[in-house]
Gaussian input, Z-matrix of N, CA and C with variables (Angstrom, degrees):
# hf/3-21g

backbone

0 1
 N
 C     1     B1
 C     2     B2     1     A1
 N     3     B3     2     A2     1     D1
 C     4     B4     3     A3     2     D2
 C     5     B5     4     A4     3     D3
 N     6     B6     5     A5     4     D4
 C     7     B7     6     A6     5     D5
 C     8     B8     7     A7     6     D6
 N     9     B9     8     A8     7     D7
 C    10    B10     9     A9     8     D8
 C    11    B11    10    A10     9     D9
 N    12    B12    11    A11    10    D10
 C    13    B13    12    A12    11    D11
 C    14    B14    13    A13    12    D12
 N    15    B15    14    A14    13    D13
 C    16    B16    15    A15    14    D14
 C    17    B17    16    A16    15    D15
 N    18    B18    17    A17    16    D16
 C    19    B19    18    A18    17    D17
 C    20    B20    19    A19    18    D18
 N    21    B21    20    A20    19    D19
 C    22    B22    21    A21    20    D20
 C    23    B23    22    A22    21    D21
 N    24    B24    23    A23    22    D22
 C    25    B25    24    A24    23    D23
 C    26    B26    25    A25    24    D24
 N    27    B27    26    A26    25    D25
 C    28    B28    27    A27    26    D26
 C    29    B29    28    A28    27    D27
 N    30    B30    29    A29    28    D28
 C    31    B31    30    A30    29    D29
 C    32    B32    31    A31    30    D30
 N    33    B33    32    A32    31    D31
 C    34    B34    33    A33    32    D32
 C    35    B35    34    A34    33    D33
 N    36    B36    35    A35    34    D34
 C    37    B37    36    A36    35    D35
 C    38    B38    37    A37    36    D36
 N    39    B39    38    A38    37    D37
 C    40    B40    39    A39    38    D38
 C    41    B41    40    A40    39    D39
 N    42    B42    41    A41    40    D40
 C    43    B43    42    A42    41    D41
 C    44    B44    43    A43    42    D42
 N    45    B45    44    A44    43    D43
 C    46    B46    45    A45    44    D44
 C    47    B47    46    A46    45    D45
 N    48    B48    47    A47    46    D46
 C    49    B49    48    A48    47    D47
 C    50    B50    49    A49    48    D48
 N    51    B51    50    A50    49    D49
 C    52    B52    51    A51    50    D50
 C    53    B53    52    A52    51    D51
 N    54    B54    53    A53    52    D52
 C    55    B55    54    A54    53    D53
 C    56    B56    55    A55    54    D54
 N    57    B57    56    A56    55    D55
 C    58    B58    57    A57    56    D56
 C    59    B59    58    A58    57    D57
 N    60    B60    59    A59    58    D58
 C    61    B61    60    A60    59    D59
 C    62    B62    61    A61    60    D60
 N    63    B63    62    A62    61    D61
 C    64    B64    63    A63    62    D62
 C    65    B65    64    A64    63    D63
 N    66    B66    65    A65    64    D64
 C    67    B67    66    A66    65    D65
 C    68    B68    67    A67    66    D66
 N    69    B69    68    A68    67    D67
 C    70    B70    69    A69    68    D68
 C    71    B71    70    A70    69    D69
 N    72    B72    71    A71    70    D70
 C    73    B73    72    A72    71    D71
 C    74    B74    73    A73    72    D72
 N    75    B75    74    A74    73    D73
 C    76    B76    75    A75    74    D74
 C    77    B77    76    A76    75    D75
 N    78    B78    77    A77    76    D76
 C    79    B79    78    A78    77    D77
 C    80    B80    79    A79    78    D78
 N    81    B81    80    A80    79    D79
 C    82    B82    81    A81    80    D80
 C    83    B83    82    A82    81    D81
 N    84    B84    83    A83    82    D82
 C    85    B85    84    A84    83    D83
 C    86    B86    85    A85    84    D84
 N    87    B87    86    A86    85    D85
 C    88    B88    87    A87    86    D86
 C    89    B89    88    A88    87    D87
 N    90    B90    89    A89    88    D88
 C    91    B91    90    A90    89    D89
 C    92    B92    91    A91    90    D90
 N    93    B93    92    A92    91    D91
 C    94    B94    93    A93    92    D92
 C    95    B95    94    A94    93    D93
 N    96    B96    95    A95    94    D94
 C    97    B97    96    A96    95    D95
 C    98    B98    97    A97    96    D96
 N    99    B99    98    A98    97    D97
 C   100   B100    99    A99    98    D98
 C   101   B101   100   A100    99    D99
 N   102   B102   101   A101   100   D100
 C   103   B103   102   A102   101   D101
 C   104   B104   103   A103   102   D102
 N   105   B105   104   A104   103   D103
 C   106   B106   105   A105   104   D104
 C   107   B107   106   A106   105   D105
 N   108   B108   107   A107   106   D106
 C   109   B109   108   A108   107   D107
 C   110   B110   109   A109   108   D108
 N   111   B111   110   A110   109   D109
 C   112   B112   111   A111   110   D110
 C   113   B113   112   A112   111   D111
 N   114   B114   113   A113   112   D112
 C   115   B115   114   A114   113   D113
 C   116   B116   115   A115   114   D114
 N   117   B117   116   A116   115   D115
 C   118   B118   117   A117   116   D116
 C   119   B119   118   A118   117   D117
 N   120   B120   119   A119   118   D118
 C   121   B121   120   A120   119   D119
 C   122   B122   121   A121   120   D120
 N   123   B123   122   A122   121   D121
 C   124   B124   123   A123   122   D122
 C   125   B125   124   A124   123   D123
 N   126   B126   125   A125   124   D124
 C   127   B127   126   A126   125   D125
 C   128   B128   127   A127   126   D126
 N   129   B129   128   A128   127   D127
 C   130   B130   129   A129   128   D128
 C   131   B131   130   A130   129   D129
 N   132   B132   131   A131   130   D130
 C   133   B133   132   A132   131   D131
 C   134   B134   133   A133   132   D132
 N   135   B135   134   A134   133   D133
 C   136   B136   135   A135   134   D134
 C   137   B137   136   A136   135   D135
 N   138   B138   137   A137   136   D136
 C   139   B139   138   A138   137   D137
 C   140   B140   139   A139   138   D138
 N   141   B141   140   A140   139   D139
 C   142   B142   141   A141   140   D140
 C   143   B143   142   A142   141   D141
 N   144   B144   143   A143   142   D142
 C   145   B145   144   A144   143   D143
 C   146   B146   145   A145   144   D144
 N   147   B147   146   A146   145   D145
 C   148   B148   147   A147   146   D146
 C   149   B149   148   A148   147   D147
 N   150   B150   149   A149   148   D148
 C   151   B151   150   A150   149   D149
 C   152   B152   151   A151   150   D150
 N   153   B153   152   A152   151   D151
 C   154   B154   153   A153   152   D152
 C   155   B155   154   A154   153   D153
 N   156   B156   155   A155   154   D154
 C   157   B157   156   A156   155   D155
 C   158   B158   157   A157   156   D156
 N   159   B159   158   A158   157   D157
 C   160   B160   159   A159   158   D158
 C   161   B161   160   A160   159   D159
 N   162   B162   161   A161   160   D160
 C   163   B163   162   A162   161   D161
 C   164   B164   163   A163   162   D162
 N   165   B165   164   A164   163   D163
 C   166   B166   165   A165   164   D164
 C   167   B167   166   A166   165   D165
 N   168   B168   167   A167   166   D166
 C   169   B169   168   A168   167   D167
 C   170   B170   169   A169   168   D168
 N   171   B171   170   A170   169   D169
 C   172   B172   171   A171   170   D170
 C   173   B173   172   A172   171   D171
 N   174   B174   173   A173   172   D172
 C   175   B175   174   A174   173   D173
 C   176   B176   175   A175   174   D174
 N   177   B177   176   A176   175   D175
 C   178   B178   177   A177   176   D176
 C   179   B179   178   A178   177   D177
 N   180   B180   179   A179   178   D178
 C   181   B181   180   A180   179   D179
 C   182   B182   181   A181   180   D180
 N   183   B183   182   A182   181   D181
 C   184   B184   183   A183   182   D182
 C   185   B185   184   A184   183   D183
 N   186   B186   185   A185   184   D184
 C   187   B187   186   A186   185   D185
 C   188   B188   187   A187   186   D186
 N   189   B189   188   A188   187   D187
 C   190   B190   189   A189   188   D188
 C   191   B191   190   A190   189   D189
 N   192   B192   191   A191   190   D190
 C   193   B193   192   A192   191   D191
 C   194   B194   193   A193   192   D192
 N   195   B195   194   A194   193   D193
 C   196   B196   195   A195   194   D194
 C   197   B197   196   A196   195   D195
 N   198   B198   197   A197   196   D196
 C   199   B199   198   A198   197   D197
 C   200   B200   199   A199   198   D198
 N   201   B201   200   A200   199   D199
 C   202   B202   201   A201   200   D200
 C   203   B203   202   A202   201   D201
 N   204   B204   203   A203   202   D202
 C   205   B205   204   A204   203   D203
 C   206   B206   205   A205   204   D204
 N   207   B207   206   A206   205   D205
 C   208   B208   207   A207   206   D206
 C   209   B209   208   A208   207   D207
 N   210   B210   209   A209   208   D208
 C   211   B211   210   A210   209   D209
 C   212   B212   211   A211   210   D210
 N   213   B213   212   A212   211   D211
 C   214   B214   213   A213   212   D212
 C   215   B215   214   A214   213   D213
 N   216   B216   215   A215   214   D214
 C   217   B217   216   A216   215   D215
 C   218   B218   217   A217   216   D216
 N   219   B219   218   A218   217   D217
 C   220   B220   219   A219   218   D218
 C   221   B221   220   A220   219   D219
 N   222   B222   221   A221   220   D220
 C   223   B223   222   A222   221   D221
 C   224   B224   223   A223   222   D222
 N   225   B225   224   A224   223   D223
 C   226   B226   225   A225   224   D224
 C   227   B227   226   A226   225   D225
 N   228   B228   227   A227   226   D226
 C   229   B229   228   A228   227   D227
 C   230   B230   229   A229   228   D228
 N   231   B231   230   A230   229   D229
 C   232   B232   231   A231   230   D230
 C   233   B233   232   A232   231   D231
 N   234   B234   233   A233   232   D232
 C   235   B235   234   A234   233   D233
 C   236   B236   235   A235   234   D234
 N   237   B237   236   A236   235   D235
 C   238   B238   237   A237   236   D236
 C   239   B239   238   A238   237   D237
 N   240   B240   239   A239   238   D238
 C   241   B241   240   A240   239   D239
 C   242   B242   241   A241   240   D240
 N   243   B243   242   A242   241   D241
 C   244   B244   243   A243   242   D242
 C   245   B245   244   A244   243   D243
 N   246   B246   245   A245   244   D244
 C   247   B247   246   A246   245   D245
 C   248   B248   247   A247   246   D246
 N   249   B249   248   A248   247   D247
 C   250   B250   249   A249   248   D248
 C   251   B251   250   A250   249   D249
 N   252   B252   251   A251   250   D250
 C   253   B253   252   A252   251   D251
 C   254   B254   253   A253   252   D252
 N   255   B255   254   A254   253   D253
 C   256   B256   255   A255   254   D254
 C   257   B257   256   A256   255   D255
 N   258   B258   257   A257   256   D256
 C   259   B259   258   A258   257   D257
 C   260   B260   259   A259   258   D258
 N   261   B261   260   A260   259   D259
 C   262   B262   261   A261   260   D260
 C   263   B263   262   A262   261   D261
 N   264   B264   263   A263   262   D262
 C   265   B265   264   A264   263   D263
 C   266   B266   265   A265   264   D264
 N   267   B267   266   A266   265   D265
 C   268   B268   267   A267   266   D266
 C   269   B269   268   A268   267   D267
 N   270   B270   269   A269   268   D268
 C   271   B271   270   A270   269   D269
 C   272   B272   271   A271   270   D270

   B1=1.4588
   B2=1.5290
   B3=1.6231
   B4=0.9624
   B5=1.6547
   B6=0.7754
   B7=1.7434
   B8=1.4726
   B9=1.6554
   B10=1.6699
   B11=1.5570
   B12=1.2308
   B13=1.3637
   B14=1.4308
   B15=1.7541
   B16=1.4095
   B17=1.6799
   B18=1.6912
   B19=1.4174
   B20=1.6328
   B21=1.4119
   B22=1.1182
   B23=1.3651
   B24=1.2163
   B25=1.5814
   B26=1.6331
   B27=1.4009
   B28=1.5515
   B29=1.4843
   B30=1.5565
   B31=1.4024
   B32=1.5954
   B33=1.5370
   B34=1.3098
   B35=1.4735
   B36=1.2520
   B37=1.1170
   B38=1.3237
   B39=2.3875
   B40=1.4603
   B41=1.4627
   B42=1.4281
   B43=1.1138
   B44=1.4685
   B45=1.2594
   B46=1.4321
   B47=1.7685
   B48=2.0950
   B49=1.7148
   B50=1.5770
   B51=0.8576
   B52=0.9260
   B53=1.7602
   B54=1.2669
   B55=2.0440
   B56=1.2305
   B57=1.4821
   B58=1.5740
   B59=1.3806
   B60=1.6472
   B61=1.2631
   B62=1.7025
   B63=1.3046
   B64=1.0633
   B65=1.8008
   B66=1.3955
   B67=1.7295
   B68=1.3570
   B69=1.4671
   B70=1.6434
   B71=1.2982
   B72=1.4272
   B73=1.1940
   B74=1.9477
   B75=1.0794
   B76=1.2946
   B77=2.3511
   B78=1.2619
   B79=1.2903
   B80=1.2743
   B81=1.0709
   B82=1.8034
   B83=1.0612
   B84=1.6815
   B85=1.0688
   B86=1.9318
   B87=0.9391
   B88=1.5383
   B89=1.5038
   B90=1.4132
   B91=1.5724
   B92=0.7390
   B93=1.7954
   B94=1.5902
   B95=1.3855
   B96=1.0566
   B97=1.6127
   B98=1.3898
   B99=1.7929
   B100=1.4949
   B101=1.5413
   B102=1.0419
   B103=1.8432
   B104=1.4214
   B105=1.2018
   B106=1.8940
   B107=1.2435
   B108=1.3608
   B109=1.9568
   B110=2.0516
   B111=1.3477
   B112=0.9225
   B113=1.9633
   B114=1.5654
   B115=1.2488
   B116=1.6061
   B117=1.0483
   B118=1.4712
   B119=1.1415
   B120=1.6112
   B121=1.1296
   B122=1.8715
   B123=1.1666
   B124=1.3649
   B125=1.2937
   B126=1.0339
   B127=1.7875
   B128=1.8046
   B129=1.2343
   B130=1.3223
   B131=1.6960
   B132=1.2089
   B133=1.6306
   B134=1.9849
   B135=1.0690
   B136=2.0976
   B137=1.1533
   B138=1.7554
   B139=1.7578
   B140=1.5699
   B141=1.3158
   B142=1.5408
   B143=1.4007
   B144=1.5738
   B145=1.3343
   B146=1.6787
   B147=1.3605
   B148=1.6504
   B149=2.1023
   B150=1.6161
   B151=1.5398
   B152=0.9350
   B153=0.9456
   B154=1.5901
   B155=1.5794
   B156=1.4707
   B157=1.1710
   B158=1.8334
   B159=1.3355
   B160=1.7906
   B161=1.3551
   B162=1.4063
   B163=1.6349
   B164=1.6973
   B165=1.3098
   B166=1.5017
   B167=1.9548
   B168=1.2021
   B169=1.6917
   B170=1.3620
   B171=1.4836
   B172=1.8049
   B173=1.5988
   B174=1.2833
   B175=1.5902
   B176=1.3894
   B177=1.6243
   B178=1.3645
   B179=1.4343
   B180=1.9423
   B181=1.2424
   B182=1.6611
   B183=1.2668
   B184=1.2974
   B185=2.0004
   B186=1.3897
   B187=1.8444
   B188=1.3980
   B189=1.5510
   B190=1.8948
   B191=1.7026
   B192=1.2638
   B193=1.6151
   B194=1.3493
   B195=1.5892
   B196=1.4307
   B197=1.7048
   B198=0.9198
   B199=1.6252
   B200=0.6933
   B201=1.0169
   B202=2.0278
   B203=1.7327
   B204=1.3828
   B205=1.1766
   B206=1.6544
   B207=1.3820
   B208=1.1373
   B209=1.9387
   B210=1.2989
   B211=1.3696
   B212=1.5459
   B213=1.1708
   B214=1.3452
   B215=1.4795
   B216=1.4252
   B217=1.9144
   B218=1.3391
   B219=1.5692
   B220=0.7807
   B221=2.0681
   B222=1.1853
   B223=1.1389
   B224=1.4830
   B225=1.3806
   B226=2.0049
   B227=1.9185
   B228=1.3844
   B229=1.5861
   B230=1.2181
   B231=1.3520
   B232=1.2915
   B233=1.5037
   B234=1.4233
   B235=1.5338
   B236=1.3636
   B237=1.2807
   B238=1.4172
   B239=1.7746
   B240=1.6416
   B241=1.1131
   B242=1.6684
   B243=1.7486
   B244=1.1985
   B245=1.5916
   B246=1.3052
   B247=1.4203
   B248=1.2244
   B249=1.5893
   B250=1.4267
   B251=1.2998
   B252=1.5359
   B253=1.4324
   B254=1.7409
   B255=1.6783
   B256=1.4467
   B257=1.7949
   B258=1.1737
   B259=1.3463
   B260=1.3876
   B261=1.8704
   B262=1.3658
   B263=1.5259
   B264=1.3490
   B265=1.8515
   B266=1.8723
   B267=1.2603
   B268=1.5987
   B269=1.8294
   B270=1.4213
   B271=1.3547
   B272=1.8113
   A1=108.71
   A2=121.41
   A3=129.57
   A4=152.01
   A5=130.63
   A6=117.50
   A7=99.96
   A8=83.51
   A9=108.12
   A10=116.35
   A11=120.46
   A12=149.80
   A13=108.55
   A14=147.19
   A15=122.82
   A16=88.08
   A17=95.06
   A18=94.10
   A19=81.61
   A20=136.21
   A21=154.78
   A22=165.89
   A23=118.45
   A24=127.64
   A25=107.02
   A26=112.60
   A27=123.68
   A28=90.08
   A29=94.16
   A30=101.91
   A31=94.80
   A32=114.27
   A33=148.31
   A34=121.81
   A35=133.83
   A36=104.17
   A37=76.14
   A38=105.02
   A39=129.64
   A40=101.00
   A41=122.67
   A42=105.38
   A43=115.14
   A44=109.81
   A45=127.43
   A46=128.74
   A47=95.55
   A48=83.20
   A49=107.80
   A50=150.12
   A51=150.97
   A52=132.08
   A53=94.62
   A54=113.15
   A55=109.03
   A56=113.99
   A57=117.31
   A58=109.84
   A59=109.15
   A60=130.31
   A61=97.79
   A62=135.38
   A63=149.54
   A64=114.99
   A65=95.93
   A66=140.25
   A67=80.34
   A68=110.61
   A69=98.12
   A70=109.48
   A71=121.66
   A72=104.96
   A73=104.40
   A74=113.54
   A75=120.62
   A76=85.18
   A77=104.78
   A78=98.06
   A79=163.26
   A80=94.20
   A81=113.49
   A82=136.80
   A83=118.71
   A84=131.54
   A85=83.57
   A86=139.38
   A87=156.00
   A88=111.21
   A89=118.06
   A90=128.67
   A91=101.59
   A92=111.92
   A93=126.14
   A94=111.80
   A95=140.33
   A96=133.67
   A97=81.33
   A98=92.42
   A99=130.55
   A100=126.75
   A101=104.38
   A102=104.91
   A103=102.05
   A104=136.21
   A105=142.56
   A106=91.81
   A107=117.40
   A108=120.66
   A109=106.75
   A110=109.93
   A111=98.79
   A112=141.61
   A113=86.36
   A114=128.00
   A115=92.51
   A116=147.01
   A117=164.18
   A118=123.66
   A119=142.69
   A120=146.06
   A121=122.21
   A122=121.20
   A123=115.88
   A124=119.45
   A125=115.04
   A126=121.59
   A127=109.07
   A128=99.14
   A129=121.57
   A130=138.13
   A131=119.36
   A132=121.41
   A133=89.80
   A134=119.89
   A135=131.54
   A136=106.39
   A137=90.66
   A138=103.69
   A139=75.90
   A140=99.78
   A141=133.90
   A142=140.19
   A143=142.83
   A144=128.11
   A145=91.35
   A146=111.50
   A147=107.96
   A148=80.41
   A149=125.71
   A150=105.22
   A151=110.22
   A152=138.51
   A153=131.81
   A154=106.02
   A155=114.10
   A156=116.08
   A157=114.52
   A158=88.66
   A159=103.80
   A160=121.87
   A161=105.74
   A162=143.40
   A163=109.89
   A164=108.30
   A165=122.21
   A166=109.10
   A167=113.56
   A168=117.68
   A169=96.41
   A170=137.69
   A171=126.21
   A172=114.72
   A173=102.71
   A174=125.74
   A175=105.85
   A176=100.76
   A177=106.70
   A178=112.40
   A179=122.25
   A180=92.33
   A181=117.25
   A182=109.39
   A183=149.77
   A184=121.20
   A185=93.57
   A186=95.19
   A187=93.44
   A188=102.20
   A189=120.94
   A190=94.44
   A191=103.66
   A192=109.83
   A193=124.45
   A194=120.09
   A195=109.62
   A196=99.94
   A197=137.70
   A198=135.17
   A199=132.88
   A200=134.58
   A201=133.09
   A202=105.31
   A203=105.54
   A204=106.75
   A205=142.31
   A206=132.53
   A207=113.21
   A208=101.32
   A209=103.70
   A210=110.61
   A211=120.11
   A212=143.21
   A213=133.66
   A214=137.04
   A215=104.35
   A216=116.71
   A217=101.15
   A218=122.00
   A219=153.42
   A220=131.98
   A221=126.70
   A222=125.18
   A223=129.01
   A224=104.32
   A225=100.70
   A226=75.65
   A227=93.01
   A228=125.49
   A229=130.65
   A230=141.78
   A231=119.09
   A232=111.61
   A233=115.71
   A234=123.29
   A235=118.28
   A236=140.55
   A237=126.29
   A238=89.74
   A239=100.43
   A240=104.76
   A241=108.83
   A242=117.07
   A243=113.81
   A244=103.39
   A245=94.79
   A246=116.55
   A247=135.79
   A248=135.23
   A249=123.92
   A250=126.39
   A251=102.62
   A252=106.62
   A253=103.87
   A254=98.84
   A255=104.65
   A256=95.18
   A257=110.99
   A258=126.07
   A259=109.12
   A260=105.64
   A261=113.95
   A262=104.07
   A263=121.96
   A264=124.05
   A265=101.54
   A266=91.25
   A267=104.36
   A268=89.44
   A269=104.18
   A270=136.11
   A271=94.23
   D1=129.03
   D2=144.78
   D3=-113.91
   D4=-167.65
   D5=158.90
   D6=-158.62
   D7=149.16
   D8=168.89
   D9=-125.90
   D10=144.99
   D11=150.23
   D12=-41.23
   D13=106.35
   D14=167.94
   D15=-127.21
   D16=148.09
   D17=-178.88
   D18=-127.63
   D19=123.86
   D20=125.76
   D21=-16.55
   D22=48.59
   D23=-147.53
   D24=-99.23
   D25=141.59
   D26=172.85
   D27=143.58
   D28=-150.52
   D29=-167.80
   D30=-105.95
   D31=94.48
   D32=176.03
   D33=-108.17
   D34=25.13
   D35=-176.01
   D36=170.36
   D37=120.49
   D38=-160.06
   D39=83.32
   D40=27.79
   D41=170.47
   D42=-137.09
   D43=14.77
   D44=-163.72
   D45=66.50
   D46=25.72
   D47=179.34
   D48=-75.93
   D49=-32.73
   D50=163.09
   D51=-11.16
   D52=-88.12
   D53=144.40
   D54=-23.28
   D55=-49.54
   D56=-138.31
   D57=-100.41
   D58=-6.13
   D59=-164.21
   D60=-121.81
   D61=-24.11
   D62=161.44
   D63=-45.50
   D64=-45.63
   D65=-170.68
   D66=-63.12
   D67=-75.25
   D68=-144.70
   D69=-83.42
   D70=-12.94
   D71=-169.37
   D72=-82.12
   D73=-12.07
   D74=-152.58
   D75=-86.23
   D76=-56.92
   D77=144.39
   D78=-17.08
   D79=-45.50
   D80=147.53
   D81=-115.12
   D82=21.70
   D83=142.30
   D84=91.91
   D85=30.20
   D86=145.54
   D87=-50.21
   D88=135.89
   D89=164.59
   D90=-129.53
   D91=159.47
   D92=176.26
   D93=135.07
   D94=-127.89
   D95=-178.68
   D96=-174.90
   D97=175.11
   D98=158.07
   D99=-154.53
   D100=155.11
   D101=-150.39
   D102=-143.38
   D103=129.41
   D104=154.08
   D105=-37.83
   D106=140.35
   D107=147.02
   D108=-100.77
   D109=155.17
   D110=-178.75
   D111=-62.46
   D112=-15.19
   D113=-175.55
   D114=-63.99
   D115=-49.34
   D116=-144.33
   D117=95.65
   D118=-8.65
   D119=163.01
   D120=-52.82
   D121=158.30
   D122=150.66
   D123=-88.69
   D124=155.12
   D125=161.45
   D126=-126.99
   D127=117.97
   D128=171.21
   D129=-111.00
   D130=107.41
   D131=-165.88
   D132=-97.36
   D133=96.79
   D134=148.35
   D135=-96.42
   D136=125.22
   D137=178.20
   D138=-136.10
   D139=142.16
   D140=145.10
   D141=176.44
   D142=-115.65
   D143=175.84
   D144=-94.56
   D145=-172.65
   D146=-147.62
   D147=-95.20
   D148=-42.25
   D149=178.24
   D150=-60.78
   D151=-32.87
   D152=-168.30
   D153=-63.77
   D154=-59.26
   D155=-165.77
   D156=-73.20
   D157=-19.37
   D158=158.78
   D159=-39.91
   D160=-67.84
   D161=176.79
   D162=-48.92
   D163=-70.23
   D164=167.13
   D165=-45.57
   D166=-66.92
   D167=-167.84
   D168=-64.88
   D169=-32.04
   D170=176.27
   D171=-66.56
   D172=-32.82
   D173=169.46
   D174=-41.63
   D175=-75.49
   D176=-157.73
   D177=-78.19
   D178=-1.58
   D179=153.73
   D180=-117.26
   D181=66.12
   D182=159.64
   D183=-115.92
   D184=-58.58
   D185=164.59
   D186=72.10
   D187=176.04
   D188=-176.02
   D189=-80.55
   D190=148.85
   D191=153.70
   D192=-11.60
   D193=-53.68
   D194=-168.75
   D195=-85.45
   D196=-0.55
   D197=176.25
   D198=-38.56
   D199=176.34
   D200=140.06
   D201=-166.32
   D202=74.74
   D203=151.46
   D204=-21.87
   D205=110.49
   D206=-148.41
   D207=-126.63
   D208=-26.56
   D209=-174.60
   D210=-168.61
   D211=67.25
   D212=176.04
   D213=-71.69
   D214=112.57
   D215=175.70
   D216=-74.98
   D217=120.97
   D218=155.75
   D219=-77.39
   D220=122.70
   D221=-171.34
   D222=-163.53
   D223=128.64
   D224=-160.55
   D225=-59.87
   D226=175.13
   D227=-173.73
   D228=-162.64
   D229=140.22
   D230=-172.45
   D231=-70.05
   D232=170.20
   D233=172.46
   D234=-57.04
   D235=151.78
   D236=-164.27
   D237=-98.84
   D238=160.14
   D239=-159.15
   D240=-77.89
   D241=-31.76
   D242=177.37
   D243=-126.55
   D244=158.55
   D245=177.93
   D246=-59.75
   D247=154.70
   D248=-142.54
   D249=56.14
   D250=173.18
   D251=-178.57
   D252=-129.40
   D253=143.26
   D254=-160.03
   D255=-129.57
   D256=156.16
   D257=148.74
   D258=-86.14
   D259=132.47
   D260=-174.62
   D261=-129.75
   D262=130.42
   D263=-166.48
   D264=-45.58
   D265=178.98
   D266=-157.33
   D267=-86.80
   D268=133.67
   D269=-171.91
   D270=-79.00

């Protein structure tokens, strides 16, 4: 088990990555949250076994239909403290 730090840039946010990223991680059995930054980016903490989190991070720089992924920061992170994955208000 691991986790990463993703901070999210493009046209992310009003487009349902959020939901849509909620979706998948919950799907592959992924914990952690994701949150709007005020900047317009997302910030996202996925912790789990290393395919899963494989599966999930190729995803997200792919995103929902309305997206456009533009650049993702990447970063180990600690494990989140509770279980599941939540949407958390905009940072």
């Amino acid at each position: 088990m691991s986790a990463r730090l993703l901070c999210i840039a493009g046209r992310v946010q009003g487009v349902g990555y959020r939901d849509w990223l909620q979706r998948e991680a919950r799907r592959h059995g992924i914990a952690g949250w994701v949150r709007n930054r005020a900047d317009g980016t997302v910030e996202a903490l996925l912790a789990g076994e290393e395919d899963a989190l494989s599966a999930v991070l190729s995803a997200c720089r792919r995103g929902p239909p309305l997206a456009r992924v533009e650049s993702i920061e990447e970063h180990f992170a600690e494990m989140p403290e509770q279980p599941g994955f939540t949407k958390r208000p905009t940072l």
